[in-house]
Each structure stands twice: as C-alpha cells, then as structure tokens.
N, C-alpha and C positions, 0 to 999 in steps of 0.2 A: 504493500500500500504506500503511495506517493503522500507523503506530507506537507502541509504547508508549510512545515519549517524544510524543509529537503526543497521544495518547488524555488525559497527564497535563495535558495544556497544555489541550485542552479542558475538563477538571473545574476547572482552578480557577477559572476567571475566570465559570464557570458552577453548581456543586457539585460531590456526588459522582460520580463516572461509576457506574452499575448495570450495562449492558449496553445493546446495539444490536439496534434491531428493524427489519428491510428498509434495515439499514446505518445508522439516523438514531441518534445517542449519546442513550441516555437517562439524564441526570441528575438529582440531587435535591439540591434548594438547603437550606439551614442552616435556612430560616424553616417548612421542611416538619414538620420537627423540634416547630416551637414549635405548630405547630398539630394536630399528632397531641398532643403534651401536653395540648392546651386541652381536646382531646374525649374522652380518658380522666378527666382530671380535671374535666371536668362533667356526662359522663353516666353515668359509674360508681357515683354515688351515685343517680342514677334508672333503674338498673335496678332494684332491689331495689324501688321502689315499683310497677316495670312488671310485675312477674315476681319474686314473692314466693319468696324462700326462694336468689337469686344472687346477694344482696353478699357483701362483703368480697371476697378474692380472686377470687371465678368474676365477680363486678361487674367488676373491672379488666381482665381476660381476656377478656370479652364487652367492653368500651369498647376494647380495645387492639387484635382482631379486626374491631371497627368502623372504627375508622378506617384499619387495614390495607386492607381492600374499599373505601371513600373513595379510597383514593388511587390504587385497580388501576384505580378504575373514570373518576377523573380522567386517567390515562395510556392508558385505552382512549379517552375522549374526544377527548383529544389525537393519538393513533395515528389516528382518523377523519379527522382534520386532515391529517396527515400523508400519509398513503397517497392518499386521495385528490389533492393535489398532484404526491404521485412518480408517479401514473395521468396526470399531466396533462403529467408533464415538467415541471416543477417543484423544483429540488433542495434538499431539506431539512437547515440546519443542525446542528441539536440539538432536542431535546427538555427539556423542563426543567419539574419538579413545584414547587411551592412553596408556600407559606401556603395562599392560600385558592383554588389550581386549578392550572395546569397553562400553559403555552404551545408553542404548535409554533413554532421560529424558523425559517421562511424565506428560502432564499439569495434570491431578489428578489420582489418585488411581482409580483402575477397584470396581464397586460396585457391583459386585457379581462375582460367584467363577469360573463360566462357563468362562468368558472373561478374569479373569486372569489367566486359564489355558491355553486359546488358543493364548492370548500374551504371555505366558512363552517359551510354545512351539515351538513359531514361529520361533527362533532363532537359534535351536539344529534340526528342519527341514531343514533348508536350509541346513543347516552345515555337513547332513547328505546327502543332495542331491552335495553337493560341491564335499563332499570324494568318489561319487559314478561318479562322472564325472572324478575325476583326475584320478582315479582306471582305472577306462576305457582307458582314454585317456595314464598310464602307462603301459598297456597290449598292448595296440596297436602295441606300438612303438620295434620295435623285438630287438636292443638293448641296453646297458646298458652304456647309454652316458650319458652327462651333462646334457643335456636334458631330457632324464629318469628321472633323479635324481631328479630334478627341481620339475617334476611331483608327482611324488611317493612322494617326502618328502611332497609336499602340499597334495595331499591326504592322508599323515597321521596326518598333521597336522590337518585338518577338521573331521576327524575319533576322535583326541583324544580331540577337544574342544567341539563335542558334545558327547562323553563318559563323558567327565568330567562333562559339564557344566547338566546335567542331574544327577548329584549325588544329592540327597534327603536331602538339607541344605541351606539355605538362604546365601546368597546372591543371589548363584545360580537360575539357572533356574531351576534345580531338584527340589530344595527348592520353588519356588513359584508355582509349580505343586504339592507338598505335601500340602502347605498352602491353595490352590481351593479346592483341597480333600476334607484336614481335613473342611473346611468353608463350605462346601457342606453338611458334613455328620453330624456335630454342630451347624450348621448355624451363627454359633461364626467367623468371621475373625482373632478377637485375639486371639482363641484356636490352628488357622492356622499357627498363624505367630509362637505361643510359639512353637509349634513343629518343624517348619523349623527351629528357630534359633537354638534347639537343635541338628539337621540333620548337621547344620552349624560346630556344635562343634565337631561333630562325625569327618567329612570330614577333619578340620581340623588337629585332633588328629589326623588321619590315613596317612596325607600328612607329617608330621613331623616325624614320625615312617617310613614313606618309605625315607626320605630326611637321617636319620641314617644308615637304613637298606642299601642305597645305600653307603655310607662312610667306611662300616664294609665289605662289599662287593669288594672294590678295585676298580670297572671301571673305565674306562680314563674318562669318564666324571661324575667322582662321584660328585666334588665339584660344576658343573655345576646343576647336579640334585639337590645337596641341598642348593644350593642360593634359582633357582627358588621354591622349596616347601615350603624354609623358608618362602618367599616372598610372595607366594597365600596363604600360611596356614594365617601369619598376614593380609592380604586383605580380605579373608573368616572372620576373626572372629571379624574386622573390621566392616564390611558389615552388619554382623548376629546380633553386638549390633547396628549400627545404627536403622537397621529393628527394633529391639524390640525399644528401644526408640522413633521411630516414631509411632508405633503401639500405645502405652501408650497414645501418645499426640490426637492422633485420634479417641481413644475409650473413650465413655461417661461412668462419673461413671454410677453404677445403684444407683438406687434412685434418684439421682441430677433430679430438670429439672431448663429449661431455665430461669424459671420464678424467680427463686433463687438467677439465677447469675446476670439479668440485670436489671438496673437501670431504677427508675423511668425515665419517659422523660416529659419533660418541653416546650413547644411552646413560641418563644419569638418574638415580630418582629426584623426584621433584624437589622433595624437602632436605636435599643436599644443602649444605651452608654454600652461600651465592662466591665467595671468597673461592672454598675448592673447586667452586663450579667454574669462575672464572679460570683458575691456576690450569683445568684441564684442557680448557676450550683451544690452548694455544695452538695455532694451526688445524682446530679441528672445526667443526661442527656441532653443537649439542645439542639432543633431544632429551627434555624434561619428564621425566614418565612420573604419574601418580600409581598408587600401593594398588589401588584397582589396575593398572595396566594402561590407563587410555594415557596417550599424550599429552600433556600439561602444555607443551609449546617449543618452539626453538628460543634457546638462551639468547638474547640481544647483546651482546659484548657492552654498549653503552650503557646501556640502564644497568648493567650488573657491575660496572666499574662505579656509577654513581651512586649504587645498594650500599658495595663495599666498603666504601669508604667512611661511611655513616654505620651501617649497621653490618658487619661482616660473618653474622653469623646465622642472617635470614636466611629464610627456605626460597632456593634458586628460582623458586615458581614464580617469585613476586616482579622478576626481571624477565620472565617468557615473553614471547609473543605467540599468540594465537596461530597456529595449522590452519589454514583455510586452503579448501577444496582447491582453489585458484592459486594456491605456490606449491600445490604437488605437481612434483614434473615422473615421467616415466623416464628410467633409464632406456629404455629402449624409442624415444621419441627421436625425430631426426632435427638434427639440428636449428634449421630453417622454426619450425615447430617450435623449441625450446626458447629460438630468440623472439619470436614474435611475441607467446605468452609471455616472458620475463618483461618487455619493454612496452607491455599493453596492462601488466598488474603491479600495482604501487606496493612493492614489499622491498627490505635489503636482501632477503634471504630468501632460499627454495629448497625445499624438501625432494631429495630425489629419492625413490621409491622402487623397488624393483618389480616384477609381474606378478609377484605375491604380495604387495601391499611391503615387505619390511623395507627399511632406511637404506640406504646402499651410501650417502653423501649429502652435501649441503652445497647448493652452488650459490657463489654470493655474487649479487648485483653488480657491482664493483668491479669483478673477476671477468665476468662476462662483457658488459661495456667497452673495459680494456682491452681484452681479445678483438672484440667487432672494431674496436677505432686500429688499431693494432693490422687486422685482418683487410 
C-alpha cells in the first residue's frame, strides 16, 4: 500500500506529484514550469501575426493552451513508454515531465533486445498516432481560426517529437532502437549502446550546424531556433555519456568471475560481543545467526566499529543489517546479472548463496564498482 507519507517522498526528490496512471506516479519537475513560460512568452506575440484580430489577452490564452497540449501530449508519449514495459513485466518507477520532454524511469534495464525495442518504440507511436489525430481534426475545421491554429501547431508538434525522437542516437528513442538492433545482431548490449552513443554525437553535431545554419539565414525566429538546438544538442550529448557510463558499470569484465571478487563469509552467533565480531570480520564477511538458526543479518563493519567503541561487549546483532531477498545473489548467476542487481539495489553488501540456499561469500559494493571502472 502506497502512503501519503511515501507519495511525498517520491515528489520531492522528483517534482510535483499530479497523479498515477496504471499505478506509475506522474510528476512535474520545477524546469516544466520554465518552459511552459518560454512558449507563452514567444508565441503569444505571433499569434496575432498568424491569426489576425487574437493578441493581447486571447494571444496569451491560445500560447498558454499551447503549451498545456505540449505537455499532455509529452506525458502520453511517455505513458507509450511506460505501458508498454508494465505489458512486458517490467516495473515502472515514476514518470517525470520537464523542460524540454518527459522521461519514463524504469525499475531495471530490458534484458534482451526485443523488449527494449518495443519500449523504445512505444513513445514515437503514440506521438505518431497524436499528429495523425490533430491532422485530422485540422482538416476538418474549414477555417483558419484560433482554433485551427491551436490544432495544427499541436499536430506538428507530435509530427516533429516523433521525427526527432527516432533519430538513430542515445539518448533518444532512435538511439535505443539502434542499440536492440545492434544487441540482437552481436548479442553484445554494450556493442549496442557504443553505437547509439555514437548516433548520439552525430545528432548532436547536426542540431548545432542547423542552430548556425539558422543565425546565417536571418529568420525572425533564428535566435529562438538556436537557444533550443543549443539546448537539446547539450541534453543529447548529456544523455549519450550518461548511457555509456552506465553501460560500463553494468557490463562484466570478461574473464573476472564472482568468485574473485567476494569475500570469504564467516557464520557467527548473533549475540557474539560486537568487538570479536569485529576482530573476525577482517577480510571476511559475517553472517549473524540467532540460537533458532535464522539469520540475524550481515555484520556492517561501521556500525560495529561505532558499537565498539562505546559499548564493546554488545551482542553483534545490534550492528547487523537486515538479509533482504534483493542482496541474495546466486553463485551460479552470470555476471552481467550480478552487476545489474548490485547497481539497481541500494545495499554495501550481498549475500552470495549457493543452489542450496547456504552462504558461499559476501560481495561488497565497493569491490564490484572497482572491478567494473577497472574493467
């Protein structure tokens, strides 16, 4: 059950919360704000030249309605993202609108290439079905009012966020359709990614050569076209190194295996004084056992050096951390596997376990990170 105090906790650290669609939180971040301003205050004064007789007030009212459908129609894009995922089994974080689009955040990466193409997709379909509805619905209307306008500018703006967002570059959605590709025909996912983030740099380069092409060119709204190119090309290329750096942290060296990186483990009873329990742990791992048998937790080196020092002769339980289902790794799990779980579940430590459930090791956080930057 979702609490009011947990709903809060997701807005901040993400925006405002709006509401839940097929359970997924959709919020709106502060910079949504700045960009619904940018598009009342620069297209409100061209109304009145597009459609004579609606400045002043009906101008701001029409640009302020503008960018309201802008943003329904960025969170239906996103919603494409989304749904298609939770169809896949796939659980969906949050949703989150901002500046200049929208993101679906993902509780983990798609593990194969078919599901991350048909999540990619999902977003520049809708976006394609948008512009094909406002098209429609601009033909209809015989003529060329405020109204018209309203229409037609939103289907072209759904026309040109799925032209765009299909360009062949990471961060993009083109870019994670290139990356299933290449992962399908490599079977490599990092072979995928390096080539989108290349695609990333293409796109970028060619948005900054149009943002001058437009300056050299004179139009009234050259300055407008090269703020926003400036501004997606550093978001693109943004984007494109995050992807590579998380790709790195997620792909196992070759050669490495698990058994390298994790630590012996050590079985202690619970109510060992935290002092010996430190003194053993050195280079090892400890699991805390209570008189019944069940696990007490893995010993936290910190907390038990902060036990000891004050009280050196508490029961080591008092310094555990809780075993949760999410930091048991199998020894038998393949690498790739191993890094994805560790650097998608917030813990220092992992219980590795063997195919009968006992302890075989402890792989620490730390250990693993170092290998993958390492790697």
């Amino acid at each position: 059950m979702v609490t009011e105090q947990s709903w809060r906790r997701v807005g901040r650290d993400g925006g405002l919360p709006l509401f839940r669609v097929a359970g997924i939180p959709v919020l709106l971040a502060p910079s949504w704000w700045l960009g619904s301003a940018a598009i009342v205050v620069l297209y409100a004064p061209m109304v009145e030249r597009l459609v004579p007789g609606t400045g002043g007030t009906a101008g701001v009212l029409l640009a302020a309605t503008l960018a309201l459908l802008l943003g329904l129609s960025v969170l239906a894009h996103e919603l494409g993202h989304s749904l298609v995922a939770l169809r896949l089994g796939m659980p969906v974080r949050r949703l989150r609108l901002f500046l200049l689009g929208g993101v679906s955040e993902m509780m983990r990466t798609p593990d194969n290439p078919r599901h991350e193409g048909l999540i990619a997709a999902g977003g520049p379909v809708v976006s394609i079905l948008l512009a094909g509805a406002f098209s429609l619905g601009a033909f209809a209307i015989p003529y060329r009012d405020a109204v018209w306008l309203l229409i037609a500018q939103t289907a072209f703006a759904n026309a040109a966020v799925a032209v765009f967002n299909l360009l062949p570059g990471l961060p993009l959605d083109g870019g994670r359709i290139l990356r299933a590709g290449v992962w399908s025909i490599t079977g490599r996912r990092a072979a995928g990614t390096k080539a989108a983030v290349v695609g990333g740099g293409v796109v970028a380069v060619l948005l900054v050569a149009w943002a001058v092409m437009g300056l050299l060119d004179g139009a009234e709204d050259r300055w407008l076209v090269f703020g926003v190119c400036l501004i997606t090309a550093w978001v693109v290329v943004a984007g494109a190194r995050g992807e590579l750096t998380a790709e790195r942290r997620r792909t196992w060296p070759e050669g490495l295996t698990l058994s390298q990186l994790m630590q012996p483990v050590l079985q202690l009873p619970a109510e060992s004084p935290v002092s010996g329990a430190l003194t053993a742990s050195a280079g090892r791992g400890v699991v805390l056992v209570r008189a019944d048998g069940v696990a007490a937790g893995l010993l936290d080196r910190g907390m038990a050096e902060r036990l000891a020092s004050t009280s050196p002769h508490a029961p080591a339980e008092q310094a555990a951390v809780p075993i949760r289902p999410e930091t048991v790794l199998l020894e038998n799990e393949t690498g790739d596997e191993v890094a994805e779980r560790v650097m998608g579940t917030p813990a220092w430590e992992y219980l590795v376990v063997d195919l009968e459930g006992r302890p075989s090791g402890v792989l620490r956080r730390a250990d693993l990170k170092a290998a993958l930057d390492r790697g």
